[in-house]
Backbone bond lengths (Angstrom), bond angles and torsions (degrees), N, CA, C in turn:
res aa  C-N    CA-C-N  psi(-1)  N-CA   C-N-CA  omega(-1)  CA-C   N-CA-C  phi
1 X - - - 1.461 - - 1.528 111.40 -
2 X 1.513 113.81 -27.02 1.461 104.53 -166.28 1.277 100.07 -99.23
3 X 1.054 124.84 1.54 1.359 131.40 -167.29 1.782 93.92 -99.35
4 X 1.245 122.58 -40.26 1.912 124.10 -177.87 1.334 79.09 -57.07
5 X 1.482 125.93 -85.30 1.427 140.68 177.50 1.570 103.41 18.24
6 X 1.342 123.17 -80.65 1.121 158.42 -106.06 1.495 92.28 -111.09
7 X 1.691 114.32 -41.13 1.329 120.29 173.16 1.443 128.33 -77.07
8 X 1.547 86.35 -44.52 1.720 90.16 -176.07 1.761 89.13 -57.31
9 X 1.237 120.72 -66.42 1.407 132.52 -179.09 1.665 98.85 -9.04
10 X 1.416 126.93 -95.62 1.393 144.14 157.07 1.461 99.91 -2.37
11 X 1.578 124.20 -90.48 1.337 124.94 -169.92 1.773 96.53 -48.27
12 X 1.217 142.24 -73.13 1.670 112.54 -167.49 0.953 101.96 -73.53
13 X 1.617 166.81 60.83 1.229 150.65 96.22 1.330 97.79 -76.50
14 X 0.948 133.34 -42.92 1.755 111.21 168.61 1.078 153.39 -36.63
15 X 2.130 90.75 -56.03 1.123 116.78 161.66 1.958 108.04 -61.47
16 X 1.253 116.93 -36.73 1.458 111.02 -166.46 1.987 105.11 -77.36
17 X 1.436 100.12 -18.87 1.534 85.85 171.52 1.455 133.08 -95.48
18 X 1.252 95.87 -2.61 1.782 106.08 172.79 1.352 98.41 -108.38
19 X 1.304 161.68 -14.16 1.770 153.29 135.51 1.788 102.14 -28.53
20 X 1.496 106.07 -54.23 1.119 105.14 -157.23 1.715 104.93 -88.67
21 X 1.159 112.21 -18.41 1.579 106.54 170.28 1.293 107.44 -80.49
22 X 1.353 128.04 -16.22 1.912 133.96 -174.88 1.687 86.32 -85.80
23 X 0.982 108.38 -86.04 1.568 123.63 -168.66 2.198 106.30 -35.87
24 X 1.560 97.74 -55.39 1.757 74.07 -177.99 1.417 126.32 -112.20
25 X 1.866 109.00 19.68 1.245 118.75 -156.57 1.829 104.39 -130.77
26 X 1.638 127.24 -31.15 1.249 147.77 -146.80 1.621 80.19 -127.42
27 X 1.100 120.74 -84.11 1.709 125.70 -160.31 1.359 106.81 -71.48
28 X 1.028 146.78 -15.69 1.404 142.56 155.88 1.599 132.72 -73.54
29 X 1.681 93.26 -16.48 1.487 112.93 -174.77 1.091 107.06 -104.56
30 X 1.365 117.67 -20.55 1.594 128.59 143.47 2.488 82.86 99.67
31 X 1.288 91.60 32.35 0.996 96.60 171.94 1.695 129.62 -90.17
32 X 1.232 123.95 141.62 1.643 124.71 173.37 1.419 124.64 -77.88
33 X 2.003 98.74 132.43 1.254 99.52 171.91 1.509 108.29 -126.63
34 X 1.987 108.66 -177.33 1.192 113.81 172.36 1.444 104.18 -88.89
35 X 1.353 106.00 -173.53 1.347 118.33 173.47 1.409 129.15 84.49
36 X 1.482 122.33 -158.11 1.330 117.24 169.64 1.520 114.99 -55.80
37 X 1.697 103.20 -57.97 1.344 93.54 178.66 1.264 125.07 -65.63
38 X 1.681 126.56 -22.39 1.272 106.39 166.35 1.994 123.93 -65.93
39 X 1.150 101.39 -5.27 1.680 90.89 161.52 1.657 105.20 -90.92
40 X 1.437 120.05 -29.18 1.550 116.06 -177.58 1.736 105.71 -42.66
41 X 1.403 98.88 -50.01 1.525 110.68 -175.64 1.302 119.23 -30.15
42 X 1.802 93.49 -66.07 1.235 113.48 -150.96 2.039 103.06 -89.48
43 X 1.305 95.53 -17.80 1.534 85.11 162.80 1.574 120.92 -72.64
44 X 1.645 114.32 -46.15 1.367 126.83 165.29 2.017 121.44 -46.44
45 X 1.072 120.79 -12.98 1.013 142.33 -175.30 1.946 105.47 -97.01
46 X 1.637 109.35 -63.61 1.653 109.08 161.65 1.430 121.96 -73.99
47 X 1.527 122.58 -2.31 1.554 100.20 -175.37 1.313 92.22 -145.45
48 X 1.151 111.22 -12.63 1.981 102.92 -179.07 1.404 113.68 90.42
49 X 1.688 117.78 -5.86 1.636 131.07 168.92 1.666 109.60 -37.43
50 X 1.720 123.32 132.14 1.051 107.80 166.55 1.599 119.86 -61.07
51 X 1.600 126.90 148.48 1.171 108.92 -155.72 1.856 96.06 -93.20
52 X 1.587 114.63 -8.57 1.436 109.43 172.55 1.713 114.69 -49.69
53 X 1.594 103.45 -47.24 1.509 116.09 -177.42 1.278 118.17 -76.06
54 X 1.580 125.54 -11.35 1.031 115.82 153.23 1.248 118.30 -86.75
55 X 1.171 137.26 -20.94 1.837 130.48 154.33 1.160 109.64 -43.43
56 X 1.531 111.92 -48.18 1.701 104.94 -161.08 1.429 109.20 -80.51
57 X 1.021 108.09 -22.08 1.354 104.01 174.07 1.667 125.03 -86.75
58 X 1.044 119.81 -10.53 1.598 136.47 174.62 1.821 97.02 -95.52
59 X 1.299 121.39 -26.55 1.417 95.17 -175.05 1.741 100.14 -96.90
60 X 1.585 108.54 -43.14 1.536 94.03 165.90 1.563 140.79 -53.99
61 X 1.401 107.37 -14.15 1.657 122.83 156.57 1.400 112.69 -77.10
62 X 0.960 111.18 -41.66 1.737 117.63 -177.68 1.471 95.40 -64.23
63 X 1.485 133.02 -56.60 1.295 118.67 -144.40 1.366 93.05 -82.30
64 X 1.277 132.44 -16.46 1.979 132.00 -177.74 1.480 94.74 -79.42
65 X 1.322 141.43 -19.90 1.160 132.50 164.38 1.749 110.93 -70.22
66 X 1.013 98.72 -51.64 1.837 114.01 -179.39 1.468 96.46 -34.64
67 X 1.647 108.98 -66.09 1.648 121.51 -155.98 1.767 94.80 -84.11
68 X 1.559 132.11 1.22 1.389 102.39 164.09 1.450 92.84 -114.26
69 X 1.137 151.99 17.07 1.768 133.44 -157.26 1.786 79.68 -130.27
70 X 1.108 118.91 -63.41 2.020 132.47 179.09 1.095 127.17 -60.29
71 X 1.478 111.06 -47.39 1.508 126.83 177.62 1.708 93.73 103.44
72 X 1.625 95.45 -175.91 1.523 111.58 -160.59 1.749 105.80 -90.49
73 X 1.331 113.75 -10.38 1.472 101.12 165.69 1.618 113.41 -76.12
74 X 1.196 128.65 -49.00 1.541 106.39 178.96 1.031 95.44 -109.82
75 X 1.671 133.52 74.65 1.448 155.74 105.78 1.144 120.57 -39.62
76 X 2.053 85.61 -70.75 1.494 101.69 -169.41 1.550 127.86 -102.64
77 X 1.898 98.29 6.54 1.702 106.83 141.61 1.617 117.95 -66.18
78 X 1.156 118.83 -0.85 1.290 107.88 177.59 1.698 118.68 -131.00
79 X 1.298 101.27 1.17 1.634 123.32 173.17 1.799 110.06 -46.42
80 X 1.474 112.18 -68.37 1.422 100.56 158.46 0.905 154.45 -32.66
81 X 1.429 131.00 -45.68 1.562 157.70 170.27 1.615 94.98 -54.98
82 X 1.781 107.43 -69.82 1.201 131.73 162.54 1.390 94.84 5.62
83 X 1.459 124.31 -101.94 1.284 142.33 -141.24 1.344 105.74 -106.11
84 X 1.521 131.45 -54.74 1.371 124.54 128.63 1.779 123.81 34.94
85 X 1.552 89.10 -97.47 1.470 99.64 -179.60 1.737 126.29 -49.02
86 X 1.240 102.47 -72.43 1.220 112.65 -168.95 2.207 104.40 -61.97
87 X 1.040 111.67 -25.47 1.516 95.08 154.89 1.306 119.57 -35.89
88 X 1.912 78.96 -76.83 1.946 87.67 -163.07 1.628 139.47 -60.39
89 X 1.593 79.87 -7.17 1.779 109.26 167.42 1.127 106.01 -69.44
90 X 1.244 127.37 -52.21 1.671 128.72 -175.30 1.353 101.82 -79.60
91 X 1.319 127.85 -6.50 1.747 108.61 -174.90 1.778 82.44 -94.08
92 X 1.325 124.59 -46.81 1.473 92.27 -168.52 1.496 125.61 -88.98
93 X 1.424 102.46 10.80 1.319 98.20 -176.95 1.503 102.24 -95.16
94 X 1.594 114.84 -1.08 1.621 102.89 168.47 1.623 122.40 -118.08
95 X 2.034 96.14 18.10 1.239 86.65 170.26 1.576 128.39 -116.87
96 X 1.428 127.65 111.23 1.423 102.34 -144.10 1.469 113.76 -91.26
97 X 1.146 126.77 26.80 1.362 121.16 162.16 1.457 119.75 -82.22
98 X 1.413 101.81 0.79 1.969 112.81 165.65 1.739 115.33 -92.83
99 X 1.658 86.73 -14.42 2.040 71.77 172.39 1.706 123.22 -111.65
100 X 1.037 119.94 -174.65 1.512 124.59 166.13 1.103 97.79 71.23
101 X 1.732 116.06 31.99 1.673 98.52 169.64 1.770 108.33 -108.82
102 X 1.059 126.00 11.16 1.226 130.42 178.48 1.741 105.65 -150.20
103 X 1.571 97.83 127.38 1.362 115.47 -152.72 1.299 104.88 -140.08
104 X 1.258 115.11 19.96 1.907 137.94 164.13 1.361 112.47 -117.78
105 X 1.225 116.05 108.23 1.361 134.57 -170.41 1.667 106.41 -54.78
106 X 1.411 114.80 -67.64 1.517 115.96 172.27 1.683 105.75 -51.16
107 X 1.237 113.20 -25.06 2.103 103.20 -176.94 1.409 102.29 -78.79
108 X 1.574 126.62 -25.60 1.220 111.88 179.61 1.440 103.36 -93.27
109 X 1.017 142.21 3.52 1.339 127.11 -168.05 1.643 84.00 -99.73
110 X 0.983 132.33 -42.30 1.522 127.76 -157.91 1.889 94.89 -74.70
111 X 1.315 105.30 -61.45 1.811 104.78 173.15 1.169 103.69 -47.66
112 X 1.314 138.20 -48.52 1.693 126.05 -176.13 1.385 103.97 -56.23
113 X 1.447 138.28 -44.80 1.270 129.82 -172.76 1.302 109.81 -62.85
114 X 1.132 98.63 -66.73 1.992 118.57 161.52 1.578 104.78 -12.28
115 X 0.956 112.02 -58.72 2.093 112.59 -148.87 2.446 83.71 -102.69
116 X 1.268 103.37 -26.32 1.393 77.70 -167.37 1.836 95.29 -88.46
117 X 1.154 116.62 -22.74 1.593 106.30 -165.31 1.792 92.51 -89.48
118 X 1.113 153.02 -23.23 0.925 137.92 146.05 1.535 149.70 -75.22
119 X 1.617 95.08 1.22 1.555 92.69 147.96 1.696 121.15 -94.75
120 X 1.506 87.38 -11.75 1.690 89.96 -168.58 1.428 88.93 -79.89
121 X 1.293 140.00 -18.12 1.648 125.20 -174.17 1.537 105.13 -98.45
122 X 1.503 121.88 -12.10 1.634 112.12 157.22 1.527 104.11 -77.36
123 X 0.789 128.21 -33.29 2.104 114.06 -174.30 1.156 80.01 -59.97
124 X 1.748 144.82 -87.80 1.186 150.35 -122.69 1.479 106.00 -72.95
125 X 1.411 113.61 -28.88 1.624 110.31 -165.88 2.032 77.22 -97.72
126 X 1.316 155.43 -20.07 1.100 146.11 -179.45 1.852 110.10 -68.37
127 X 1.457 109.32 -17.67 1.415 121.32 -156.23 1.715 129.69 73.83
128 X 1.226 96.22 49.11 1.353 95.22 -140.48 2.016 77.70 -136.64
129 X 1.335 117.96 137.21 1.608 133.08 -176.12 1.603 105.00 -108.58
130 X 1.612 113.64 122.01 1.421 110.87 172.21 1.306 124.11 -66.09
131 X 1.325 115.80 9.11 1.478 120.09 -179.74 1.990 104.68 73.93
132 X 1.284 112.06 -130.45 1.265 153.39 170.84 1.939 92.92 73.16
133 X 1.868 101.39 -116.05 0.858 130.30 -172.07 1.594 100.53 -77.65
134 X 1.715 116.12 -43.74 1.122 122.77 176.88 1.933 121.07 -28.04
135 X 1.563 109.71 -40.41 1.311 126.16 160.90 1.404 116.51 -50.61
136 X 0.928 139.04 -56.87 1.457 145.22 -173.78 1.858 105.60 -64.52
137 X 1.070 108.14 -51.79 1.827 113.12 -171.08 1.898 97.94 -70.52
138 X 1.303 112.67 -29.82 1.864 107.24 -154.51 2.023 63.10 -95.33
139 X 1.119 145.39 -27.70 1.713 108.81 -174.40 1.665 117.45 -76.46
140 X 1.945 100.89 -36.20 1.691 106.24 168.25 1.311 90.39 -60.85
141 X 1.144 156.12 -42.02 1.680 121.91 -138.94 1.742 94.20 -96.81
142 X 1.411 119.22 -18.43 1.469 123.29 148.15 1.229 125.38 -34.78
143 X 1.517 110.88 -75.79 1.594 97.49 -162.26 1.244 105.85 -128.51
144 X 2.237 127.19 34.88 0.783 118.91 141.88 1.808 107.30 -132.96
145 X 1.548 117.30 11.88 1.477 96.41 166.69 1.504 105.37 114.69
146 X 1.240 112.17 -23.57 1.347 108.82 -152.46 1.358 117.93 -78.48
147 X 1.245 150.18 143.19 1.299 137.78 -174.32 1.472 119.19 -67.70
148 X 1.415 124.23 139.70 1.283 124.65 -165.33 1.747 109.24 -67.65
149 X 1.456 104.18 -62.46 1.619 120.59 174.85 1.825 90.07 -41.33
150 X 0.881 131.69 -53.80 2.002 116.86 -155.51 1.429 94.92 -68.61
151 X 1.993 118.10 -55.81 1.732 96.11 178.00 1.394 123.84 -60.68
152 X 1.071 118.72 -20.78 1.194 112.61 -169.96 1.635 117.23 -88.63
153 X 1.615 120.54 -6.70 1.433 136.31 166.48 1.741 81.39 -87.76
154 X 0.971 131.75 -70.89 1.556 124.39 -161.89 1.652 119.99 -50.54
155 X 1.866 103.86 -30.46 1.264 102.69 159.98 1.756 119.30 -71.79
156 X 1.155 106.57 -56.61 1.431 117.75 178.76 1.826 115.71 -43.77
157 X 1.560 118.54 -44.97 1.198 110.88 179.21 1.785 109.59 -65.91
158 X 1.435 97.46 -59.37 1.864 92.89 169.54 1.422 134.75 -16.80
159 X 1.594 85.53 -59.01 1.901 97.56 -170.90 2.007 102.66 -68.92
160 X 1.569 98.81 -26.68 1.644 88.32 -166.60 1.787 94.01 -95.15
161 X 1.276 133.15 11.79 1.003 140.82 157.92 2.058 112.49 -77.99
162 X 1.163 114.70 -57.45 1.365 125.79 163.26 1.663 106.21 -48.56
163 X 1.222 110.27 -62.86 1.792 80.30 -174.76 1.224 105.22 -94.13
164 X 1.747 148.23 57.45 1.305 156.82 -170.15 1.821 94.89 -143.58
165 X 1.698 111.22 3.47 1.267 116.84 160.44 1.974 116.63 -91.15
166 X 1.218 77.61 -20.03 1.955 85.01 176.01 1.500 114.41 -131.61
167 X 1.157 99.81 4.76 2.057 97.80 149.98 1.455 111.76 -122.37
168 X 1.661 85.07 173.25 1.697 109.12 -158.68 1.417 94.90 -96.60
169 X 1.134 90.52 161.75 1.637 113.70 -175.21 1.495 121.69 -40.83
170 X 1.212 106.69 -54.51 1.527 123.43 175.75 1.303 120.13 -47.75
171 X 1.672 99.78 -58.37 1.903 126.66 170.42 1.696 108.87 -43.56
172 X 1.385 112.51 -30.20 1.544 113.04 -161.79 1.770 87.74 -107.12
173 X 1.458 123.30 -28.97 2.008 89.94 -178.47 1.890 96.64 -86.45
174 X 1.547 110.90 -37.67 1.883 82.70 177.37 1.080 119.04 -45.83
175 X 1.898 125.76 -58.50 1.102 124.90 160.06 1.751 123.01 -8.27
176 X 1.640 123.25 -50.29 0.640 117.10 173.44 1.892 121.92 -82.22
177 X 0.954 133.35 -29.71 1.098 142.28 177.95 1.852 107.87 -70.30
178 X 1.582 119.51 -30.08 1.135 121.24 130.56 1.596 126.81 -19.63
179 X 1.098 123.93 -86.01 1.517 149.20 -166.73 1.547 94.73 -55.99
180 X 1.424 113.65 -41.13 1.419 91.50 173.59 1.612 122.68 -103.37
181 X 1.090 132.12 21.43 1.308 122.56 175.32 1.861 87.44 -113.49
182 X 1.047 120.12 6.32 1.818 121.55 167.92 1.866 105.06 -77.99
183 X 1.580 86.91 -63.05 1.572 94.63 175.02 1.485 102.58 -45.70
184 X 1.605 134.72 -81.12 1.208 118.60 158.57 1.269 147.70 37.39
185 X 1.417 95.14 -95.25 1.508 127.84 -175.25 1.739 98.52 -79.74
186 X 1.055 126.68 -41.65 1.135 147.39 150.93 1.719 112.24 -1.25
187 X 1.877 89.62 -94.67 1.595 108.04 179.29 1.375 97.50 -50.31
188 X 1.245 121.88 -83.23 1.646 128.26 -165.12 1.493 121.50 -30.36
189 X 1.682 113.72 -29.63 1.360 121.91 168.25 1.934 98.83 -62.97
190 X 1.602 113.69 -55.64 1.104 87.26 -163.09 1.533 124.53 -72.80
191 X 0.875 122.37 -21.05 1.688 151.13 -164.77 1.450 106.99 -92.32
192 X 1.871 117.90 -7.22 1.009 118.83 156.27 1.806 125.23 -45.67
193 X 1.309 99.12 139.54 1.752 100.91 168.05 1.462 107.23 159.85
194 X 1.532 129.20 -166.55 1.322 132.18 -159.50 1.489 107.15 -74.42
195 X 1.159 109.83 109.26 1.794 102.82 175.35 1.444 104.38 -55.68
196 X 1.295 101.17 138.71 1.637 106.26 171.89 1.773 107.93 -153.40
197 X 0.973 120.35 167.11 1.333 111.63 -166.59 1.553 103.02 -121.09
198 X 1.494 112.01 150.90 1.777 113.43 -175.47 1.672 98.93 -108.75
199 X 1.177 109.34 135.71 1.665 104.40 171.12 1.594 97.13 -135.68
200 X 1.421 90.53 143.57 1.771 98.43 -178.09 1.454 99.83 -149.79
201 X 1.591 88.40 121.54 1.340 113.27 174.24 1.305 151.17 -107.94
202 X 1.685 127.39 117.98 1.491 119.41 -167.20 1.880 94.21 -106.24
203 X 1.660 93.59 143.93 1.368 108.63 -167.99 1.533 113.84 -168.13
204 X 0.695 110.01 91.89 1.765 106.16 165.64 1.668 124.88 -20.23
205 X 1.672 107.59 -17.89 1.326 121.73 -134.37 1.922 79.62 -123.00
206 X 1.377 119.10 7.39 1.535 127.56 -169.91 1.914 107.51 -42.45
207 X 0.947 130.89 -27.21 1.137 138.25 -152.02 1.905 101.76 -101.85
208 X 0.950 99.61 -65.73 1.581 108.93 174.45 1.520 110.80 -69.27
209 X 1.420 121.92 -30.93 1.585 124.68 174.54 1.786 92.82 -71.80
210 X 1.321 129.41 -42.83 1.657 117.08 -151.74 1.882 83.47 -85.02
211 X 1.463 121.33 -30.24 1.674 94.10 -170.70 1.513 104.24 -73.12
212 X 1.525 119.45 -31.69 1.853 111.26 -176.70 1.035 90.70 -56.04
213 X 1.091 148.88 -50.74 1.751 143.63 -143.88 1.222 101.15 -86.05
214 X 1.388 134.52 -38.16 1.942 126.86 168.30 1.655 102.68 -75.11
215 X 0.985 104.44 -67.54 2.085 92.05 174.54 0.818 143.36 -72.44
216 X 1.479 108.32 -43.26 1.863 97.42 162.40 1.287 128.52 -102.94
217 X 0.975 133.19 25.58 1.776 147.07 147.92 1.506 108.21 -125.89
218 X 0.990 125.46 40.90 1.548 130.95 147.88 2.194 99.03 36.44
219 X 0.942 121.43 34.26 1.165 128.95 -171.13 1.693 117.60 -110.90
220 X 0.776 118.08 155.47 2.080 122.75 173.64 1.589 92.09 -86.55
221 X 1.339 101.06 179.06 1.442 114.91 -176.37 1.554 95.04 176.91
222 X 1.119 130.57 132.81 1.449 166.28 143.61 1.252 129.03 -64.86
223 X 1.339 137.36 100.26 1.333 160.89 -159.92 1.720 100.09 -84.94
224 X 1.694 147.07 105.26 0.913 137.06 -158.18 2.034 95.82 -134.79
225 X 1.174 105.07 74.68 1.420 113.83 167.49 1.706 115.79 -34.95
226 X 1.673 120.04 113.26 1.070 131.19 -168.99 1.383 100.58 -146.98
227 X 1.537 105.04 -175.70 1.508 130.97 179.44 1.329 118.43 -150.09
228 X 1.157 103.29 119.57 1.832 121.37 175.64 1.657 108.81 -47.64
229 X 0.986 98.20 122.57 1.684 113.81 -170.22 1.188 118.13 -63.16
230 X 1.372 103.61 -49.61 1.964 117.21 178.15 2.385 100.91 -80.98
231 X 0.817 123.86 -31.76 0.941 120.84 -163.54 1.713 120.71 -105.51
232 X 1.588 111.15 -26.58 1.078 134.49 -170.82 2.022 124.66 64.94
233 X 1.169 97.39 6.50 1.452 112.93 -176.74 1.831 95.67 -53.33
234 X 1.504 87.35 163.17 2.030 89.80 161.67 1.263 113.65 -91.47
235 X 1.320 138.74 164.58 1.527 126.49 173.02 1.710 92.41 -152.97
236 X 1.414 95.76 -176.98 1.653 93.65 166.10 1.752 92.02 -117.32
237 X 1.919 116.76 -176.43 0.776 142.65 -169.23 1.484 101.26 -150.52
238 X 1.466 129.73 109.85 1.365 139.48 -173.91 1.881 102.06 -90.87
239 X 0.775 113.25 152.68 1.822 133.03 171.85 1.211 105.36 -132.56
240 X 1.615 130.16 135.15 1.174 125.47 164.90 1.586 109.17 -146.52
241 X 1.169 109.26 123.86 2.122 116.45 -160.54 1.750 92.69 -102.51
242 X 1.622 128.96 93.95 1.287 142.83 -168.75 1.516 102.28 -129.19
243 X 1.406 112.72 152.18 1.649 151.77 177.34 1.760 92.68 -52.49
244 X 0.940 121.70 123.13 1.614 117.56 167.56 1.544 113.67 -36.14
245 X 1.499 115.87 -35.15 1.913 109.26 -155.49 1.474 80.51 -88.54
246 X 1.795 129.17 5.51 1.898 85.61 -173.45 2.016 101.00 -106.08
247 X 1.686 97.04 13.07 1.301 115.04 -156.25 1.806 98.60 -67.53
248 X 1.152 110.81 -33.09 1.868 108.04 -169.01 1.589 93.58 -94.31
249 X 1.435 117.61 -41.64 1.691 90.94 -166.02 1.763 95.40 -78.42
250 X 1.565 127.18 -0.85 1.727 92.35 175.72 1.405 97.58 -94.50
251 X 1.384 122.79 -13.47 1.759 100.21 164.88 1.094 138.42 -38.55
252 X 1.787 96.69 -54.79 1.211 119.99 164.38 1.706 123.22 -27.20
253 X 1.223 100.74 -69.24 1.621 117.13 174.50 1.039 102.54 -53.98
254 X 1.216 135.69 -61.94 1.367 135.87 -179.54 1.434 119.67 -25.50
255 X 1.246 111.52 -73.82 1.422 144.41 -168.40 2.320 93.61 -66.93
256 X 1.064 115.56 -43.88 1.498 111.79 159.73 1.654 109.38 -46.99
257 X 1.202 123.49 -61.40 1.343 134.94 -147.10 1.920 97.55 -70.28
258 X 1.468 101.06 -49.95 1.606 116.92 -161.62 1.798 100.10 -139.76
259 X 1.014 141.26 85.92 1.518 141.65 -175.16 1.736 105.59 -62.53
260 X 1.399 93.85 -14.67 2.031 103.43 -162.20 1.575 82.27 -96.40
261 X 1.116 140.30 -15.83 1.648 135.25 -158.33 1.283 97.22 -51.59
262 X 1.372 133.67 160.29 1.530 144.65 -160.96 1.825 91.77 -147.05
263 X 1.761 93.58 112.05 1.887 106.47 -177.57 1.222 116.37 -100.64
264 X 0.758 116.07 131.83 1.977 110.09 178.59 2.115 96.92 -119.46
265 X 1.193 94.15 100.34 1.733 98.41 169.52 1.485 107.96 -96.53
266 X 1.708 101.00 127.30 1.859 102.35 175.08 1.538 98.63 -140.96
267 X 1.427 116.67 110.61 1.622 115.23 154.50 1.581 131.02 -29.69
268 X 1.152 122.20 126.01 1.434 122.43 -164.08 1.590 93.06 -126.79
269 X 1.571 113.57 138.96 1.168 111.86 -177.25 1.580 106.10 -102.57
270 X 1.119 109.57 -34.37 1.732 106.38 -178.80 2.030 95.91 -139.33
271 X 1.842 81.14 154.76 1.720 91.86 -167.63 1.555 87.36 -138.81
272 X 1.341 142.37 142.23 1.248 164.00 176.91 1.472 127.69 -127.36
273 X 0.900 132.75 130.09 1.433 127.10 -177.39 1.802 121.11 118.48
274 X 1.316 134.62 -172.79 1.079 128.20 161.58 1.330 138.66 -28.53
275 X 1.364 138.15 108.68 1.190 132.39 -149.76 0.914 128.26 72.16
276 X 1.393 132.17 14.77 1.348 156.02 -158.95 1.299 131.04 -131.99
277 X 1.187 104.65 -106.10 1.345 115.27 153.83 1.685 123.31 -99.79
278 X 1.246 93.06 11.10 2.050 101.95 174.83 2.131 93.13 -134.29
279 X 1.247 69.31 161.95 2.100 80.10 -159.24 2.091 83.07 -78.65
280 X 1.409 98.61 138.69 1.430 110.21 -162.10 2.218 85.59 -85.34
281 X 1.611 81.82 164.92 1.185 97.36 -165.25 1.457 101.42 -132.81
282 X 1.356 98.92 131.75 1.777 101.96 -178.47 1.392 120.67 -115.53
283 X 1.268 122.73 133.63 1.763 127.47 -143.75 1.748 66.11 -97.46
């Protein structure tokens, strides 16, 4: 239960930080987007339609497509967003103590990426689908193949092509420099988690390097059965997933034990599993 809690929670802070980067950061700057709201725009621009009611009405059509083309399980992964969004769009676009606080064109374009690629990477890391256009490309790539990422660049360039008929030049490359610090902010939301560092080690010395590494650095270590390339012998290959500060003093040891030892250091952004994200267990 606390764990749904926790999601729905996630999905409307998501939804509430990309409304509010569209609503007081994109639409005030009179800047272009993709998506639903980039048609909200561009209808609000030819007919004077509020552009909240054209969201709500493109995602509540969209999502009756979702629930007859998908079915009702990722319906109602996308039910929130659904209805969700286009609120919180209209709450900040009518409250004005959220605008006129940034009055540097490059500062809002960078905060718009900021607030939209990191709510869009809490829905996604919540399990949770922003709906829009996204519905239409995941049903072609259903039941004709097509890749989701290409409709959804093919939708996205269109719509920022349509309103790149009534903005200026300038409006359409921030716009673009936008789009990519979203993507950005984006990945890094999802790929967020405990920095920890991977070290993997070849050593002759495998046996006496894997017991320092269980007793005296309180650490796991991974046994990776291999063969010496130039020689064809068997050997082992050690892995060890450690805290950055314990990374120089087990070199240290290392380099005591075997001076010839061969290190491979790679930053790891997220680690799962025993000792991890499950309470570690000691034989």
């Amino acid at each position: 239960m606390k764990e749904k809690i926790l999601k729905i929670g996630g999905i409307l802070l998501g939804n509430a930080l990309v409304a509010f980067g569209i609503s007081t950061l994109v639409l005030e700057n009179d800047l272009i987007s993709g998506g639903v709201t980039g048609i909200g725009i561009a209808v609000h621009y030819f007919t004077g339609i509020n552009i909240s009611l054209v969201v709500a009405i493109l995602n509540i059509a969209l999502f009756l497509m979702g629930w007859i083309f998908l079915g009702k399980r990722f319906a109602f992964s996308t039910l929130i967003s659904t209805f969700a969004f286009p609120v919180l769009l209209e709450f900040f676009n009518t409250q004005a103590i959220f605008h006129h606080y940034c009055d540097d064109l490059l500062l809002a374009v960078i905060l718009a990426g900021c607030f939209i690629g990191v709510g869009s990477g809490l829905m996604i890391r919540c399990g949770a689908s922003s709906g829009g256009m996204d519905i239409i490309a995941i049903i072609l790539n259903r039941y004709y193949a097509i890749p989701v990422y290409l409709m959804v660049n093919v939708f996205d360039f269109s719509i920022l092509c349509l309103q790149a008929t009534f903005s200026a030049t300038t409006t359409i490359i921030y716009s673009i420099v936008m789009v990519f610090v979203t993507s950005f902010m984006l990945n890094k939301t999802l790929t967020k988690g405990t920095k920890v560092v991977q070290l993997t080690i070849i050593s002759d010395a495998h046996e006496a390097i894997k017991k320092m590494i269980l007793h005296d650095m309180d650490a796991g270590v991974t046994a990776l059965y291999s063969e010496k390339g130039y020689s064809d012998n068997p050997t082992k290959v050690l892995m060890t997933i450690i805290p950055p500060r314990k990374l120089n003093p087990l070199k240290e040891r290392i380099k005591a034990l075997d001076p010839e030892a061969f290190l491979v250091v790679a930053a790891v952004d997220e680690v799962n599993g025993r000792g991890y994200t499950l309470v570690r267990q000691d034989q």
